[in-house]
Structure formats: C-alpha cells, structure tokens
RONUNU-949824 format. One record per residue (C-alpha): residue in one letter; residue number from 0; x, y, z. Coordinates in nm, 4 decimals. Layout:
RONUNU-949824
<rec vexse="a" senu="NUM" xx="X" yy="Y" zz="Z"/>
...
end
This chain:
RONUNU-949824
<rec vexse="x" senu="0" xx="0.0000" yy="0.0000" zz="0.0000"/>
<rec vexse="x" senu="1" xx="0.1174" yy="0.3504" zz="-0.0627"/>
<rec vexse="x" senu="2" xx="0.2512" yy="0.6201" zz="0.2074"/>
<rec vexse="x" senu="3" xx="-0.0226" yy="0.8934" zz="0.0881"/>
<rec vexse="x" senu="4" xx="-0.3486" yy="0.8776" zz="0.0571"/>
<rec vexse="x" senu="5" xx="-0.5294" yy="0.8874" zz="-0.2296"/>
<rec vexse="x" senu="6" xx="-0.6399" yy="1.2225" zz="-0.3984"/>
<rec vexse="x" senu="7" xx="-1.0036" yy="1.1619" zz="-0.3486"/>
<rec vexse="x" senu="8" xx="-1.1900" yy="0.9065" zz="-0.1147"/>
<rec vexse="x" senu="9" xx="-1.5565" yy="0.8823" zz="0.0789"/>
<rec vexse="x" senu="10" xx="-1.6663" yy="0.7163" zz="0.3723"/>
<rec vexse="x" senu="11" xx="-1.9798" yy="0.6298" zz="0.2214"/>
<rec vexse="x" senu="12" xx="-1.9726" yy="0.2335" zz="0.1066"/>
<rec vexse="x" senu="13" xx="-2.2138" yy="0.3467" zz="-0.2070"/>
<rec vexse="x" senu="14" xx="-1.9712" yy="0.5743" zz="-0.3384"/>
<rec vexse="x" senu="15" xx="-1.7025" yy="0.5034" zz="-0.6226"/>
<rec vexse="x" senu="16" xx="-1.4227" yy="0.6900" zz="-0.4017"/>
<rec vexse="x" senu="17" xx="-1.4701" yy="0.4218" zz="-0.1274"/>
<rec vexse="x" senu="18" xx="-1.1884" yy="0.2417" zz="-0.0100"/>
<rec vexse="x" senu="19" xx="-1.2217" yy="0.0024" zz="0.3015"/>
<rec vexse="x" senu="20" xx="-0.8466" yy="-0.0947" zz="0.3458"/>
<rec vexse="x" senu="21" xx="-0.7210" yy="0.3182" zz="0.3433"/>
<rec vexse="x" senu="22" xx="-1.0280" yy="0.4007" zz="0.5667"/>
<rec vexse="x" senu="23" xx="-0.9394" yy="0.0836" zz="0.8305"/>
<rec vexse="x" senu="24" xx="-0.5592" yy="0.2825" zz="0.8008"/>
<rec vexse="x" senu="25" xx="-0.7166" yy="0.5648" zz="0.9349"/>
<rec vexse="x" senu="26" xx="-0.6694" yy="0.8773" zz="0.7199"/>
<rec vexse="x" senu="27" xx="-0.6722" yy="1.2171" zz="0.9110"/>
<rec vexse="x" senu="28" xx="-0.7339" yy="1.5369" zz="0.7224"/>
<rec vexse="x" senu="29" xx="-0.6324" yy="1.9127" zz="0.7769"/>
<rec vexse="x" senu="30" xx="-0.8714" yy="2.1675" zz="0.5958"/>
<rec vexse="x" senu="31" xx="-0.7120" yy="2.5212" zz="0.5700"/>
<rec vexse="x" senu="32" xx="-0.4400" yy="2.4172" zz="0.8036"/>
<rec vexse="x" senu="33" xx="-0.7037" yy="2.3122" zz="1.0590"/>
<rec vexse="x" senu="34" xx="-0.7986" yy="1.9175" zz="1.1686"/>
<rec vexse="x" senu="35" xx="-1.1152" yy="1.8072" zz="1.0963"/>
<rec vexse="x" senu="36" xx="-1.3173" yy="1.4995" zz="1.2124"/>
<rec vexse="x" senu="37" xx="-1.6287" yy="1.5230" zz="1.0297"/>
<rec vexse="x" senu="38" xx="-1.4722" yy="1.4749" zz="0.6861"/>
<rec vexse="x" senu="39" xx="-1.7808" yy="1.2724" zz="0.4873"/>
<rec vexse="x" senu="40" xx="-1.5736" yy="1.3089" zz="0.1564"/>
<rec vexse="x" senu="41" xx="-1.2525" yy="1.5222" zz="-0.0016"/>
<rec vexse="x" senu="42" xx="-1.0745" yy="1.5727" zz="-0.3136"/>
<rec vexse="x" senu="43" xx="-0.7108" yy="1.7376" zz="-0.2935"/>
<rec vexse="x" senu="44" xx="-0.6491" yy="1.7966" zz="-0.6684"/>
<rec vexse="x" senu="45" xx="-1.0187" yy="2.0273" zz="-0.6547"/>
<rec vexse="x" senu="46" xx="-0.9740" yy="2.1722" zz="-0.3377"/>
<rec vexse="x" senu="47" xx="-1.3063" yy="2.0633" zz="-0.1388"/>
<rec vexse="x" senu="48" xx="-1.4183" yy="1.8515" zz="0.1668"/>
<rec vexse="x" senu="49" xx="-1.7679" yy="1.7668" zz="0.2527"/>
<rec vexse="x" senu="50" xx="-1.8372" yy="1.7777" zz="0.6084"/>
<rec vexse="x" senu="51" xx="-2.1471" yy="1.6519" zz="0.8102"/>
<rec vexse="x" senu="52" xx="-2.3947" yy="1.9273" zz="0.9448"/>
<rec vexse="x" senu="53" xx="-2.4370" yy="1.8005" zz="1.3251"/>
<rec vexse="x" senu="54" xx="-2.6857" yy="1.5269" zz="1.3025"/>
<rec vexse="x" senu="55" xx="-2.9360" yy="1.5613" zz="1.0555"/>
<rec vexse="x" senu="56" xx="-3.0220" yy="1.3535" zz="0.8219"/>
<rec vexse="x" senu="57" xx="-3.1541" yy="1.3530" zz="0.4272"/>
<rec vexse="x" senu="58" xx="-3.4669" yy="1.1863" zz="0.2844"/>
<rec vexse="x" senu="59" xx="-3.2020" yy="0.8950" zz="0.1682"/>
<rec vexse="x" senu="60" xx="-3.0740" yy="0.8256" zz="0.5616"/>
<rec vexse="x" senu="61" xx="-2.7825" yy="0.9686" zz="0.4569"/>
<rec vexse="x" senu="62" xx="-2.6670" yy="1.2745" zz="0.6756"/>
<rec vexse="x" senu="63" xx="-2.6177" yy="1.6274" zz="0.5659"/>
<rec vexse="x" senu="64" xx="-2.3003" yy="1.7841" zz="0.3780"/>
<rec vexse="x" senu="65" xx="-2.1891" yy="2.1138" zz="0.3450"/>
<rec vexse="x" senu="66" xx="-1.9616" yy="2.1455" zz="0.0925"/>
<rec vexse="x" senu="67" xx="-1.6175" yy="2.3836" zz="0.1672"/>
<rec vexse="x" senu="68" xx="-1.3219" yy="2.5096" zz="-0.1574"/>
<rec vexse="x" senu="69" xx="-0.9979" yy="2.5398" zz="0.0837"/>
<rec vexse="x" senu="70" xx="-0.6379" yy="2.3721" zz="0.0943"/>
<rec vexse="x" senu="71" xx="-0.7057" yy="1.9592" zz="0.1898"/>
<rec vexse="x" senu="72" xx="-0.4056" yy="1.7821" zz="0.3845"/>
<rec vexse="x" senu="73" xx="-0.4574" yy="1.4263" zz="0.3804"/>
<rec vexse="x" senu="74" xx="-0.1961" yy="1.1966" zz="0.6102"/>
<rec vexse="x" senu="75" xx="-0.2452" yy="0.8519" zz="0.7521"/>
<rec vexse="x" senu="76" xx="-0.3186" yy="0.9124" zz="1.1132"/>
<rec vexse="x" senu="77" xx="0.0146" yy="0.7128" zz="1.2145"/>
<rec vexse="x" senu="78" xx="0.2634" yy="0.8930" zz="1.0240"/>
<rec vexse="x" senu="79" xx="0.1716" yy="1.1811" zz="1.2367"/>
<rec vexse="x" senu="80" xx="0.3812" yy="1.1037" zz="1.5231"/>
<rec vexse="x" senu="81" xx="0.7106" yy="1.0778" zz="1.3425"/>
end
C-alpha cells in the first residue's frame, strides 16, 4: 500500500471513491491548516471537503453535507507522530 493517501476518497460504502483498506488505516485530514473529524468526503487535486452538518439527516438516511473550496491535507493518522 502507498505512504499517501489517495487524492479523493468517501466514507460512504455506495460511493465510487470508497476504499475500506485506506479508511481501516485511518486517514486524518487538515482543511485550511485546521484538523477536521467530520470529513464525509474530499478531493485534494479540486480543493473541497464535505463535512457533516451536526446530526441531521436527508430523505435517503444519509446525513447532511456542506460542501467547503480550501487547501485539503490528507496523512495517515500514524505517520503523524514521526
């Protein structure tokens, strides 16, 4: 497996970007320089995470996204502490 995470990937198992064996890795992300836990989806080459909106939810189940244009900073959450 590779040392950086890929340039786009999604949490939700319907979605193309979905990748089980990166996610179990754990991937952290830093959004204008700031960490951010409630990453639903990103893209680094585009410049945009979707984040959940506290806990509401769609007509689908799914919950609601917001999405923000910024600087994305993906890193495996191990590699941190080197």
């Amino acid at each position: 497996m590779s040392d950086t995470p890929p340039d786009r990937l999604c949490t939700n198992p319907k979605s193309p970007f979905y990748d089980e064996a990166i996610l179990a890795r754990g991937v952290g992300i830093r959004f204008k320089g700031e960490e951010k836990t409630n990453v639903d989806e990103y893209c680094v080459s585009e410049g945009w995470v979707r984040l959940a909106v506290g806990k509401t939810l769609d007509r689908h189940g799914n919950p609601m996204t917001v999405k923000l244009q910024g600087t994305v900073e993906p890193y495996f959450r191990g590699d941190d502490e080197a």
